[in-house]
Backbone bond lengths (Angstrom), bond angles and torsions (degrees), N, CA, C in turn:
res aa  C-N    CA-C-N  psi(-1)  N-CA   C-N-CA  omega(-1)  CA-C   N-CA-C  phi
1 X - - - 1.470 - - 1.528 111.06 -
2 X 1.793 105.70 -38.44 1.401 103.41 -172.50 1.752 115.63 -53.52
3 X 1.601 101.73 -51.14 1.436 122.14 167.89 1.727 120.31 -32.27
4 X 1.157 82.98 -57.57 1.657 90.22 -177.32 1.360 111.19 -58.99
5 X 1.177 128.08 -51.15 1.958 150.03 170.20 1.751 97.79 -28.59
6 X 1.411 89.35 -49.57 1.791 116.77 -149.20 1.783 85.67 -58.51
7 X 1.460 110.20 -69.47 1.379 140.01 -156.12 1.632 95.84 -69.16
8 X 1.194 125.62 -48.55 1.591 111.63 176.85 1.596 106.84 -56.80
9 X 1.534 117.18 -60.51 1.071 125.15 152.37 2.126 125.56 26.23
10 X 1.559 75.32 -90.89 1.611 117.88 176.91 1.039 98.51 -67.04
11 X 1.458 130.07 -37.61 1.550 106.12 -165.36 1.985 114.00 -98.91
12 X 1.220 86.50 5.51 1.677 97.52 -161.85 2.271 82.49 -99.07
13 X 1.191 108.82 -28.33 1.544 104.18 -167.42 1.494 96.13 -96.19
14 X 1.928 130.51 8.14 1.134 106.40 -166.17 1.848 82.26 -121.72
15 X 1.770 97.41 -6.19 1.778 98.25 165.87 1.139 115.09 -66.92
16 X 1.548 112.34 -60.86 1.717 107.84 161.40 1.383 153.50 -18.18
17 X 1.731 79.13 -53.60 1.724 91.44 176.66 1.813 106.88 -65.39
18 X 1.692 116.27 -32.80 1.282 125.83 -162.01 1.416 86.11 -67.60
19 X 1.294 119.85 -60.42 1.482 122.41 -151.61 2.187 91.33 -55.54
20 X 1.051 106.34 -51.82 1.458 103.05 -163.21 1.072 120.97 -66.16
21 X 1.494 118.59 -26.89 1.788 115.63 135.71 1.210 153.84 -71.42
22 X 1.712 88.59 17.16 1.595 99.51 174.34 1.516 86.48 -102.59
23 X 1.075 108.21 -71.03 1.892 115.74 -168.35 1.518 117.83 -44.85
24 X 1.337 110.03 -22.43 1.720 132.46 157.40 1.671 125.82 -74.41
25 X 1.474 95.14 -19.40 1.459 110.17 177.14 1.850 93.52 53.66
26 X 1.253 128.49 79.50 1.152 120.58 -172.32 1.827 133.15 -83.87
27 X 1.442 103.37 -18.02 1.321 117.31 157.18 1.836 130.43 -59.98
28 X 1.446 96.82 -50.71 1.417 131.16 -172.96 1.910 87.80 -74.69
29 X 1.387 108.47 -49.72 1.681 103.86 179.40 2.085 117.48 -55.14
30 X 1.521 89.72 -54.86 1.602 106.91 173.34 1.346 113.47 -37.70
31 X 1.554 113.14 -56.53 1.654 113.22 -160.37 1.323 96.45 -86.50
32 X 1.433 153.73 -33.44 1.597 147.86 138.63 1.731 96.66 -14.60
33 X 1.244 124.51 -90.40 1.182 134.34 -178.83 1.508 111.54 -31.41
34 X 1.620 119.37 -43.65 1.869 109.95 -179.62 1.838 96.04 -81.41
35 X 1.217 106.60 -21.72 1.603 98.64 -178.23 2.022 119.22 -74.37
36 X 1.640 86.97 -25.53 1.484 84.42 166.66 1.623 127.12 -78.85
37 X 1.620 98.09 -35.28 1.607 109.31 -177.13 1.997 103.52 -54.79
38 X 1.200 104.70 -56.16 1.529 122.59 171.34 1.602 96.85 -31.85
39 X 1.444 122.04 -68.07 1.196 99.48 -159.14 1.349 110.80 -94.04
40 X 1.400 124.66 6.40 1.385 128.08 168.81 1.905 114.23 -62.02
41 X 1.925 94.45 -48.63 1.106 95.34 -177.46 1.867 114.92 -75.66
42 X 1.154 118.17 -16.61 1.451 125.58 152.24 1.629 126.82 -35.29
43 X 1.505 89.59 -35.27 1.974 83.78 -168.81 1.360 81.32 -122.97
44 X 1.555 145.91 8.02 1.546 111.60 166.74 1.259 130.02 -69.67
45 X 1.195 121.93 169.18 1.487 118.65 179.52 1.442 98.21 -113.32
46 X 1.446 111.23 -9.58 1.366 106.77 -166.27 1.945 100.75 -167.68
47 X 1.229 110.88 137.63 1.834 87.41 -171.03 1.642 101.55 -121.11
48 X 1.207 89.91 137.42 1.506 106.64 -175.82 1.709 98.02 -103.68
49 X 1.603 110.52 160.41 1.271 110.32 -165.23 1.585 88.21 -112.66
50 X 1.201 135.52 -44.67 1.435 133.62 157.41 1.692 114.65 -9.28
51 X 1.655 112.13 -73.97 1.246 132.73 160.18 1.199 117.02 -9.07
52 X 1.230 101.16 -57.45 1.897 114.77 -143.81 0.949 84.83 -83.52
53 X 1.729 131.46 -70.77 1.319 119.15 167.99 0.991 138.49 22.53
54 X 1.460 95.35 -102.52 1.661 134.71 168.96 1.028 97.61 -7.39
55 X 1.828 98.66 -85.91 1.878 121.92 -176.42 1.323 119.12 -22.91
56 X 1.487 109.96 -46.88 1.137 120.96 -136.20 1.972 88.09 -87.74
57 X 1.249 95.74 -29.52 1.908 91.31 -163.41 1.687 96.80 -108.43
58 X 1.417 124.49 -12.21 1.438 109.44 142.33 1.468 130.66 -84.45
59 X 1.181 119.31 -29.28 1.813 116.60 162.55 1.498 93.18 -42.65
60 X 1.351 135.82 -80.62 1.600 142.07 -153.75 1.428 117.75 -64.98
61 X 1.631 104.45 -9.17 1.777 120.05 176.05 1.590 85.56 -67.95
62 X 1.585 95.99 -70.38 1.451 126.55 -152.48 1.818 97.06 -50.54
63 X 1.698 123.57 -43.05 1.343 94.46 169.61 1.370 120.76 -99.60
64 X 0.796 118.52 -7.96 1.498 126.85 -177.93 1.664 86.00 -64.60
65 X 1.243 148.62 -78.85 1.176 157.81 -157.79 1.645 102.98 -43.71
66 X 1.721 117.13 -48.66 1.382 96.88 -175.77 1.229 105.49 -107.79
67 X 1.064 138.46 9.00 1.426 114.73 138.75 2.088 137.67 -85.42
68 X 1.476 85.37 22.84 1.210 106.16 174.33 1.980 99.08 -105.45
69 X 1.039 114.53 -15.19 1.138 113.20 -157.35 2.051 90.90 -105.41
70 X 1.314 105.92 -39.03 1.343 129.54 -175.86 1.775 88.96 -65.09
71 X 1.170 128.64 -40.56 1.232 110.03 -149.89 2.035 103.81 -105.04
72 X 1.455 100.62 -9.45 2.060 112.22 167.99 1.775 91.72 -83.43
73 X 1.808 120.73 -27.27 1.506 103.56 -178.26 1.809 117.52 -81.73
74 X 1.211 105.67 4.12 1.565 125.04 -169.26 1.169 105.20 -117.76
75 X 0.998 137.33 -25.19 2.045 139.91 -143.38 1.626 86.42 -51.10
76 X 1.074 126.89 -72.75 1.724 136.23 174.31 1.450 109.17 -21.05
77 X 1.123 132.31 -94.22 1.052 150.23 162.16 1.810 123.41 -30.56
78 X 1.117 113.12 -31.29 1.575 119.78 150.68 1.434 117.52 -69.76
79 X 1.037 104.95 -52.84 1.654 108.51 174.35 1.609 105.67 -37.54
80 X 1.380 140.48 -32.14 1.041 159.85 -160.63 1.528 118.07 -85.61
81 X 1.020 116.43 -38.01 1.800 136.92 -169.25 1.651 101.39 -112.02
82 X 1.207 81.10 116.66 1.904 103.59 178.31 1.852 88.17 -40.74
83 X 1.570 116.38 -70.61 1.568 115.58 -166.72 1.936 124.07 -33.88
84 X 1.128 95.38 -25.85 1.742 114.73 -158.00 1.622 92.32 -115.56
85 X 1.229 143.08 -51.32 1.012 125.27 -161.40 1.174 142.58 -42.45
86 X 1.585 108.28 -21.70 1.468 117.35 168.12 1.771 116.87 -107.11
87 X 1.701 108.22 28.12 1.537 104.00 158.17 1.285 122.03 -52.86
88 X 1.064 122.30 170.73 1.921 132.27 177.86 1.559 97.28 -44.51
89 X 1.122 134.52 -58.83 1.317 141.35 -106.89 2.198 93.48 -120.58
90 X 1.279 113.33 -68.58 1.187 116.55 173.16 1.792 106.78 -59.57
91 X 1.322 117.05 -33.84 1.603 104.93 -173.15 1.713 111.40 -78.58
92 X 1.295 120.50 4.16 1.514 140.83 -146.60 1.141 128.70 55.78
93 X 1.230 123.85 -9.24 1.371 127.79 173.35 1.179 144.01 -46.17
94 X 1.261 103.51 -23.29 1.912 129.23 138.63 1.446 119.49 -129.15
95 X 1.749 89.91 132.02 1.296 81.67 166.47 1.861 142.28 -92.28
96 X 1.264 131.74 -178.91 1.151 130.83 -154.04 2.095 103.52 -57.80
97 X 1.701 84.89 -41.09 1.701 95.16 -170.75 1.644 100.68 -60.47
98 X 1.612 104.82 -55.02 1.583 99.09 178.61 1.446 130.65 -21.98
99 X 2.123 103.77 -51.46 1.046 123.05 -161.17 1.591 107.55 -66.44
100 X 1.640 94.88 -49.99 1.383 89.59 177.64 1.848 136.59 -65.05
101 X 1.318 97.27 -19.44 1.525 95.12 179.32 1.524 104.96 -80.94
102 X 1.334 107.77 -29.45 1.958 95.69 162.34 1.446 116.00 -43.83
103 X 1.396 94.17 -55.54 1.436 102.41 -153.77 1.764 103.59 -74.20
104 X 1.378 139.83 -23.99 1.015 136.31 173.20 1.632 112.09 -95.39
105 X 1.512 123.83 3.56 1.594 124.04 144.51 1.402 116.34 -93.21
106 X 1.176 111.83 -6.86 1.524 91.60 -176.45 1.581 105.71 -98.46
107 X 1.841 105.04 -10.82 1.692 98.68 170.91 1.792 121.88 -70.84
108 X 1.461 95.04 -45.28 1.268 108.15 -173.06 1.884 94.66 -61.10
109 X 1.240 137.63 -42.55 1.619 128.90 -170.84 1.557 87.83 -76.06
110 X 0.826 129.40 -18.80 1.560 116.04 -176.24 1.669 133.03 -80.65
111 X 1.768 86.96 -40.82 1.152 113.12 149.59 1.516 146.21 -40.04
112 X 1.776 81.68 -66.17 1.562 108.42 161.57 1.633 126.55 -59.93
113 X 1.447 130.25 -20.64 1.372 147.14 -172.47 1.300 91.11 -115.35
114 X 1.433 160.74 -33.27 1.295 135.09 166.57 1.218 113.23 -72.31
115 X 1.970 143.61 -27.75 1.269 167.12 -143.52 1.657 92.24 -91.70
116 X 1.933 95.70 -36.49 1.842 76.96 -169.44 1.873 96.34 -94.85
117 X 1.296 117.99 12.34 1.292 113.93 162.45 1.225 119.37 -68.91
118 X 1.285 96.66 -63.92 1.456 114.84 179.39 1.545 110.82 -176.14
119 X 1.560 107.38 136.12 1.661 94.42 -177.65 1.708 119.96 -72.28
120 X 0.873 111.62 -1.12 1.924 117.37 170.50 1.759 91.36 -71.22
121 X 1.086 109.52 -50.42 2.000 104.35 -170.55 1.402 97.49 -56.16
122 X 1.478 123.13 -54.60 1.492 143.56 -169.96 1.405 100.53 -42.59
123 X 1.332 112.70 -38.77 1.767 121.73 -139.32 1.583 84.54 -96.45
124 X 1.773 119.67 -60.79 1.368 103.63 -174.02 1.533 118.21 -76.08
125 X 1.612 140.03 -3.67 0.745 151.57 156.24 2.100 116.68 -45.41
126 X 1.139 77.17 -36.62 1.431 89.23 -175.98 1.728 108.15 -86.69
127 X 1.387 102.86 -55.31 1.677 111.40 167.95 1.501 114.84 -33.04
128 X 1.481 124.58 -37.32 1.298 134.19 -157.72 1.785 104.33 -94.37
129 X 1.238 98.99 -47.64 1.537 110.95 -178.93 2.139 96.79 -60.69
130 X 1.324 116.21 -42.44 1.618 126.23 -167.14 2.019 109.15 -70.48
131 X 1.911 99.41 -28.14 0.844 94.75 -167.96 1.404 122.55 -111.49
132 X 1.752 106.75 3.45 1.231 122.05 164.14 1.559 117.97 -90.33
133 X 1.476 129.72 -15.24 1.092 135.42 -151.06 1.603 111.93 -115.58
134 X 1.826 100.12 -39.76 1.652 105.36 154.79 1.074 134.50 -121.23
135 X 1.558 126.74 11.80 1.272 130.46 151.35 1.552 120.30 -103.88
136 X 1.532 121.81 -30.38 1.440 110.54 174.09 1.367 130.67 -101.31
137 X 1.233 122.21 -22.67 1.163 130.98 132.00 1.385 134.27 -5.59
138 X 1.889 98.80 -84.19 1.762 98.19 178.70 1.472 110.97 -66.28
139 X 2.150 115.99 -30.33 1.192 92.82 -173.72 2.031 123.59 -85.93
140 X 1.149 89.89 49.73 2.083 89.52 -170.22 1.585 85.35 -111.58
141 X 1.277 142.70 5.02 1.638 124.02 165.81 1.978 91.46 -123.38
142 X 0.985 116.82 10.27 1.857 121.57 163.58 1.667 116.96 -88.44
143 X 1.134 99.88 -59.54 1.696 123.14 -170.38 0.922 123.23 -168.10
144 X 1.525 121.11 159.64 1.464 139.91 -148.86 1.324 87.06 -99.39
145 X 1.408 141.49 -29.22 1.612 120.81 151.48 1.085 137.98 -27.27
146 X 1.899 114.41 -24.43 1.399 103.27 170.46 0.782 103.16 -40.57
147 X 1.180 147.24 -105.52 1.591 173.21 -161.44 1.707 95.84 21.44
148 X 1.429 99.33 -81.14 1.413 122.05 171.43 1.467 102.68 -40.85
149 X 1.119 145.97 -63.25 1.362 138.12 153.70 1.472 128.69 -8.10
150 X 1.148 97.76 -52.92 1.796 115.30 -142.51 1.823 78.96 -113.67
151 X 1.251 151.39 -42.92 1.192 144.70 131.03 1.680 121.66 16.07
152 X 1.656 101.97 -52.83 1.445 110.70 161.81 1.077 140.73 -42.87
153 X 1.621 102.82 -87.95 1.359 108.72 168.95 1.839 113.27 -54.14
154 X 0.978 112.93 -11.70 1.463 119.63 -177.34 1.563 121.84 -73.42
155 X 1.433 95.42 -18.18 1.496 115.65 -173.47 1.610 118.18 -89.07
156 X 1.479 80.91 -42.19 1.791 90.71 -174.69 1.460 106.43 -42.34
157 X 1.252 126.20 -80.77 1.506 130.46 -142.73 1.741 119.37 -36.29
158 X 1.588 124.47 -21.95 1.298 131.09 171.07 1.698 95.02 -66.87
159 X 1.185 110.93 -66.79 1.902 123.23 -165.40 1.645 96.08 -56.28
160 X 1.661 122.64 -24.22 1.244 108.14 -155.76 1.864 102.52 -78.02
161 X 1.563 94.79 -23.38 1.391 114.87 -174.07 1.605 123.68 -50.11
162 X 1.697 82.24 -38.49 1.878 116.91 -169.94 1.621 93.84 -76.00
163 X 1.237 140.93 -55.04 1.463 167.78 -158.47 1.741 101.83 -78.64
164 X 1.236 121.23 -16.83 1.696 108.95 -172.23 1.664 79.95 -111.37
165 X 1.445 128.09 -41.95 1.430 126.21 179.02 1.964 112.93 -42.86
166 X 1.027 84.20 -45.43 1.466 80.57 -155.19 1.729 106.57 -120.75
167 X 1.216 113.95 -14.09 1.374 115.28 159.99 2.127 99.33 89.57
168 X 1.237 108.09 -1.77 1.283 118.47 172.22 1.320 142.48 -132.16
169 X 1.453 122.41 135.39 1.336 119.48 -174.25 1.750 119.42 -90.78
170 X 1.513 107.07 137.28 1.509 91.69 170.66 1.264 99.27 -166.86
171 X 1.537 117.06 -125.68 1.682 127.35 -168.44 1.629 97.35 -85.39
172 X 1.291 128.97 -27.76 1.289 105.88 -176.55 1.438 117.20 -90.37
173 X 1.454 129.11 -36.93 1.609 127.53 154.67 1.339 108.01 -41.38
174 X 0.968 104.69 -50.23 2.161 101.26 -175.88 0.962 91.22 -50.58
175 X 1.478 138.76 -65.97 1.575 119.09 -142.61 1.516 111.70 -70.63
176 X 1.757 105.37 -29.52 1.464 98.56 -167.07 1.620 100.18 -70.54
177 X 1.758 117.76 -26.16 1.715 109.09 171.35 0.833 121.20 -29.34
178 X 1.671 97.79 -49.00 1.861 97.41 -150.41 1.721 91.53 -103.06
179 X 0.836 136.13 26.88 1.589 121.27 162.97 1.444 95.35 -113.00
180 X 0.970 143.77 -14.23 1.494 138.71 154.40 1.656 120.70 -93.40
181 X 1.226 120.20 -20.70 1.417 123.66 139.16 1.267 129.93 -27.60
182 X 1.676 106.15 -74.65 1.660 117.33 164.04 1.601 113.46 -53.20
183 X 1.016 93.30 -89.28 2.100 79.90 156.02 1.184 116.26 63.76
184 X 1.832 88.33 -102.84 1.173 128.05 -116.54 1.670 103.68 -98.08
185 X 1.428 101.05 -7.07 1.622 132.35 -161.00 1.769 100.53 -88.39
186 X 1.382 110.96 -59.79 1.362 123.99 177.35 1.599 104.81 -51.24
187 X 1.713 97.76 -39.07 1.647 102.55 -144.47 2.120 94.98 -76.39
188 X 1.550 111.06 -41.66 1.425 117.46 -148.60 1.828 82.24 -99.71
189 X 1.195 139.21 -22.51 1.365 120.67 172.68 1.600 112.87 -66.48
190 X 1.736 104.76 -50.20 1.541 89.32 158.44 1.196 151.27 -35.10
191 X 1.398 109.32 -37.10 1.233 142.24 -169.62 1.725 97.49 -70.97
192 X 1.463 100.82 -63.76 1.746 116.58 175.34 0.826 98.65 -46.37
193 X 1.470 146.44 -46.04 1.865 131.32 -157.31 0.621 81.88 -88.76
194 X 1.573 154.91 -83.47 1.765 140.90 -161.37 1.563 101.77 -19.38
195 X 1.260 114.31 -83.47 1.553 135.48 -155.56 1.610 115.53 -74.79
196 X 1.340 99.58 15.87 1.747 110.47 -164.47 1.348 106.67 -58.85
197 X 1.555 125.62 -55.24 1.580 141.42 161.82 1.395 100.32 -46.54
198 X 1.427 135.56 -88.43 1.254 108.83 168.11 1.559 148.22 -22.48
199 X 1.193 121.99 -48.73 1.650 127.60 177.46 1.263 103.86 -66.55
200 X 1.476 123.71 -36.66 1.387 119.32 -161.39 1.657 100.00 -91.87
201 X 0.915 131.09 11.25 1.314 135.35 146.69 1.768 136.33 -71.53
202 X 1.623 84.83 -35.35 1.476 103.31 171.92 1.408 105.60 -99.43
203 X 1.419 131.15 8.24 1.095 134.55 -172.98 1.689 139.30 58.74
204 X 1.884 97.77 10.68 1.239 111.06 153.11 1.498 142.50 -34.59
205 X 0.896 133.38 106.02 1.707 137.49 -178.19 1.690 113.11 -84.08
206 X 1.472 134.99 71.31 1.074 108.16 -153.15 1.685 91.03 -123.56
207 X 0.990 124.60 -23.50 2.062 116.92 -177.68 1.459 89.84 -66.84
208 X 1.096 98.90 136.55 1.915 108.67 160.19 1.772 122.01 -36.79
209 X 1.465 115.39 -44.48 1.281 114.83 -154.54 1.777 80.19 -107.84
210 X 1.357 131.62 6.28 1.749 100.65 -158.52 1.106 120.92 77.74
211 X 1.226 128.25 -5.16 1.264 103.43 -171.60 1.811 95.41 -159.87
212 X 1.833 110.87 164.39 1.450 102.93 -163.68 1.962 79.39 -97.82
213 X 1.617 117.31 84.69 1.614 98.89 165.38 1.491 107.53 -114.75
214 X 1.480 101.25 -138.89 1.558 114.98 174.25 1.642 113.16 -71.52
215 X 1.324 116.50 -50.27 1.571 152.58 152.46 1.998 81.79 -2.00
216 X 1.119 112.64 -86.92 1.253 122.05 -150.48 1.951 105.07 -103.36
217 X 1.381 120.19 -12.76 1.404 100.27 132.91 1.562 136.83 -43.61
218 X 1.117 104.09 -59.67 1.891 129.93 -175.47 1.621 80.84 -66.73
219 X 0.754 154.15 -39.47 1.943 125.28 -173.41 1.038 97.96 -84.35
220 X 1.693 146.79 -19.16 1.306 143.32 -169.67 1.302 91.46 -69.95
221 X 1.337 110.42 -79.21 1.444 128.77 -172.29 2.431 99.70 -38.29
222 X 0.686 105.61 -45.21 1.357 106.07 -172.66 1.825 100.62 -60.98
223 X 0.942 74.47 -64.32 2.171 86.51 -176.03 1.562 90.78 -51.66
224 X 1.353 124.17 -30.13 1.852 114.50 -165.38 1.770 100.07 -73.56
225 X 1.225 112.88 -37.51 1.882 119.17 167.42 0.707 95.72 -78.88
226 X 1.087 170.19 -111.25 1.460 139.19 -129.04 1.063 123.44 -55.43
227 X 1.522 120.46 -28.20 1.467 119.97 164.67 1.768 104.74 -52.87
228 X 1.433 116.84 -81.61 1.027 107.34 -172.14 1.450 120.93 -54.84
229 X 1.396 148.25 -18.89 1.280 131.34 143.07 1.350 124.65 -16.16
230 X 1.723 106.05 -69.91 1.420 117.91 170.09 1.429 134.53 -4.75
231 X 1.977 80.51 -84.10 1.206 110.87 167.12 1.717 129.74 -39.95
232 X 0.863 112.83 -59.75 1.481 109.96 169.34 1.472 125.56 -65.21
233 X 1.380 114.22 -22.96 1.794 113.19 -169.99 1.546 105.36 -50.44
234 X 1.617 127.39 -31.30 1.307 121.88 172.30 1.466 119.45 -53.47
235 X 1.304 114.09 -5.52 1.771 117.70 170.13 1.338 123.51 -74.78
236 X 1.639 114.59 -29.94 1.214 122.31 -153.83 1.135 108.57 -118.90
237 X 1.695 119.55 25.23 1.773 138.86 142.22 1.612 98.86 70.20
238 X 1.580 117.19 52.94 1.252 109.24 177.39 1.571 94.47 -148.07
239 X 1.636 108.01 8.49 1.788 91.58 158.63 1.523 109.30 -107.10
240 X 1.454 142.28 94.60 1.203 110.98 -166.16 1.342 147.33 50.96
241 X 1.306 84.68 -161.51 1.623 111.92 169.59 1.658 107.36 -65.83
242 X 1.388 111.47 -19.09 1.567 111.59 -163.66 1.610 91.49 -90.24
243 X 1.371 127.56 110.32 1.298 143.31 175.21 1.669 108.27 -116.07
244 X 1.667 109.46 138.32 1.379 123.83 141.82 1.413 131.70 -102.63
245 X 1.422 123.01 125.10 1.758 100.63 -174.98 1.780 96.92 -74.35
246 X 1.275 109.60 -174.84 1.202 107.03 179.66 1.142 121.10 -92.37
247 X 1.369 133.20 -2.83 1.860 117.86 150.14 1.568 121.76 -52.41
248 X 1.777 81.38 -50.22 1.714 78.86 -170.07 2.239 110.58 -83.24
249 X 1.502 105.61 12.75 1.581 101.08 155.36 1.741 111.77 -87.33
250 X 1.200 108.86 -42.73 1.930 124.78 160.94 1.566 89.88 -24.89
251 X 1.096 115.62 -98.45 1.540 127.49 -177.09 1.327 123.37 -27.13
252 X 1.140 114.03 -56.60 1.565 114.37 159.93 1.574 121.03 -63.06
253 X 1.210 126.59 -58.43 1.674 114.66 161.45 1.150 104.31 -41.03
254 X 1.253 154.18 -54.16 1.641 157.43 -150.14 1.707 75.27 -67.40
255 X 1.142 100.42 -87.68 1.806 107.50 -154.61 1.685 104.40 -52.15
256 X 1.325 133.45 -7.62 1.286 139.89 160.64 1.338 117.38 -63.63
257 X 1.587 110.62 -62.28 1.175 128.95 160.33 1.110 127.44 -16.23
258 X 1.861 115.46 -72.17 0.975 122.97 -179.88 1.535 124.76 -67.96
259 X 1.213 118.59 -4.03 1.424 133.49 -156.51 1.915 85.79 -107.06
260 X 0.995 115.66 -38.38 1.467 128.06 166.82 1.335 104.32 -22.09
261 X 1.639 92.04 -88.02 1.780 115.15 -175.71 0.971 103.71 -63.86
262 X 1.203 152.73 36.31 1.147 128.50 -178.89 1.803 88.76 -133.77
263 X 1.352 99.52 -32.53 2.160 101.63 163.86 1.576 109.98 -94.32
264 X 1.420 119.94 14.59 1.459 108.49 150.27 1.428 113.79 -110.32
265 X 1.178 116.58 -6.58 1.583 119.53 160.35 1.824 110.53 -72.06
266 X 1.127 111.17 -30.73 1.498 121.91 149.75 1.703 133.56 -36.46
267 X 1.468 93.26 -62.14 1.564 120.28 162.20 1.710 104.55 -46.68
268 X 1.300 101.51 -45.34 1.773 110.78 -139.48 1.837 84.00 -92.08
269 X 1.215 142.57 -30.50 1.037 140.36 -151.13 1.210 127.34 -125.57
270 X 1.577 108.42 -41.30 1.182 121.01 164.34 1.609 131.93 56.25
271 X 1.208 100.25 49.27 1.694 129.29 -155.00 1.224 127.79 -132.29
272 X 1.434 151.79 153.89 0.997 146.91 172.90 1.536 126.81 -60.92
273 X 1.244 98.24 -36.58 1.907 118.22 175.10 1.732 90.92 -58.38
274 X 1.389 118.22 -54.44 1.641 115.55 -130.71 1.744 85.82 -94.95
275 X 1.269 140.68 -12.27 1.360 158.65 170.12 2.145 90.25 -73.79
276 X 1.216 113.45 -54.48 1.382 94.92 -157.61 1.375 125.20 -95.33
277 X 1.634 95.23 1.52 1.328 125.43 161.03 1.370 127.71 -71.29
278 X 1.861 117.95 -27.03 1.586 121.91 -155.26 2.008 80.15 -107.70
279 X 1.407 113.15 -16.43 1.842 110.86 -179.74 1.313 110.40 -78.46
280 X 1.538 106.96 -36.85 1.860 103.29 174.33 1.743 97.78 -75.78
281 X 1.038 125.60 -16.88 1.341 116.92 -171.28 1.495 106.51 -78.97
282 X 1.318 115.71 -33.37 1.336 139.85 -154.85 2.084 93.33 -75.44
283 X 1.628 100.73 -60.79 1.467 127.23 175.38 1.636 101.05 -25.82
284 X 1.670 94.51 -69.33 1.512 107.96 -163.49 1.574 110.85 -67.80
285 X 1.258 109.77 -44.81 1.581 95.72 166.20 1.454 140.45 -44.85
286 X 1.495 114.34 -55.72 1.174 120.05 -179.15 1.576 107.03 -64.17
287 X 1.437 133.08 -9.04 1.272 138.70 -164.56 1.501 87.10 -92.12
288 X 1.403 115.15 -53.74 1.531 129.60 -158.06 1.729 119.51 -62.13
289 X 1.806 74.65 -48.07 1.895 85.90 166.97 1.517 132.12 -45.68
290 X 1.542 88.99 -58.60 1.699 118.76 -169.42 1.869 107.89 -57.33
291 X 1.493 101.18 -23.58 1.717 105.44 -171.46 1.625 84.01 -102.35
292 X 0.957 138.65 -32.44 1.464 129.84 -174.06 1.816 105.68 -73.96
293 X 1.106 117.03 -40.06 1.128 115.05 169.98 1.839 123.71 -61.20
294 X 1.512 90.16 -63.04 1.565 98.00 158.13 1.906 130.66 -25.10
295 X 1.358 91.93 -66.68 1.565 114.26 172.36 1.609 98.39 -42.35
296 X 1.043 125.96 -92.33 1.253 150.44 -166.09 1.610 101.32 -36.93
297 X 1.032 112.21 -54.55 2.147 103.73 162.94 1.135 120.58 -9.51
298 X 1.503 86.69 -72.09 1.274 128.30 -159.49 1.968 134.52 -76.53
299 X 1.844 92.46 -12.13 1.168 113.15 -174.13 1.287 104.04 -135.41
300 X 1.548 129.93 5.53 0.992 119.20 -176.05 1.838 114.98 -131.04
């Protein structure tokens, strides 16, 4: 009997844990979290392991929290989309109140652990959680502008890295914004052509033009140059302190490059395969960059 007690037990605390990485979105939380460490170690002068910490378990408050909050403003509308239907929240498995007291402890610890960084981390930490939850959110069943919206808060977490380091904003947080800014455009339209049948069930608006055509290939590909523009301006000694030598800008155009062709095979194909191909491409880059940049600090 004891066994049996034991084993429901275990399996009811290993439901939990599942449920709290769904409602935490815990993958999507993690790589926020390596994107902040990245840019933490970018602007240190010196790295503390305390720090990183911190970062590391308020970045994952800070998203874990609004997509807990994103997902009690959806419960309806998930219920709807084959992808979502079996979250915590639409399958009943949590309920709405549950969701929310996650989601309003994990702001305040998030809060509270970026605050003792520094209140500028605290401050945009909070901006990101305000601006994913009531501006991009409601607007993804309005217009395909969310995107551009939700782009924001989407950006921070590299710059937020730069911002708990050094307690200041300027030319080198900007740049890492906007190279994860641009991003994020290539990365979540892909995403939209995959999920196009899906969203439009839940009544999501998320490709630029409406529709999976040429229209909204050609902006992928556009947002993909400007990304790689971005990316390299740290070569040409006019962002700061934030420097690339020029192998490791080589490397990043290379991995730009390829992320290129891979959204004019998009253009060229116009398919579900060739969409879910340019998002893992999209994945691996921004992963690829952030350690190529890193490296290069540090070795150069």
């Amino acid at each position: 009997m004891k066994s049996a007690v034991g084993s429901v037990k275990t399996t009811s605390w290993s439901l939990l844990f599942t449920d709290f990485k769904e409602i935490t979105k815990a993958r999507l939380a993690v790589s926020v979290v390596f994107s902040s460490i990245a840019g933490y170690f970018l602007g240190a002068y010196q790295l503390d392991l305390v720090s990183v910490l911190l970062l590391a378990f308020g970045g994952y408050s800070m998203v874990g929290a609004s997509n807990a909050y994103n997902q009690v403003i959806e419960k309806d509308l998930d219920a709807l989309m084959n992808r979502t239907k079996n979250r915590p929240i639409p399958s009943g498995r949590m309920s709405v109140n549950t969701a929310m007291a996650v989601a309003i402890l994990l702001t305040i610890l998030g809060v509270v652990a970026l605050y003792v960084l520094s209140p500028k981390t605290a401050m945009f930490g909070a901006i990101s959680i305000f601006l994913y939850t009531s501006v991009y959110t409601p607007l993804k069943t309005k217009t395909p502008l969310s995107v551009f919206v939700g782009a924001f808060p989407g950006a921070i977490p590299f710059m937020l890295g730069w911002v708990a380091a050094t307690d200041d904003f300027g030319i080198e947080p900007g740049t890492l914004f906007m190279i994860q800014f641009f991003w994020q455009f290539p990365h979540f339209w892909a995403l939209g052509w995959m999920l196009d049948e899906d969203y439009k069930r839940g009544g999501f608006k998320m490709l630029p033009t409406g529709k999976k055509d040429t229209g909204t290939a050609l902006q992928i590909i556009l947002y993909t140059i400007w990304m790689i523009v971005i990316s390299i301006m740290p070569a040409f000694g006019f962002t700061g302190r934030l420097h690339l030598s020029i192998p490791a800008a080589v490397l990043v155009l290379i991995s730009g490059l390829v992320m290129l062709i891979f959204a004019f095979k998009l253009y060229e194909k116009r398919d579900n395969v060739a969409a879910r191909r340019l998002m893992l491409a999209s994945v691996t880059y921004i992963s690829l960059i952030q350690i190529i940049y890193v490296i290069d600090k540090f070795i150069s």
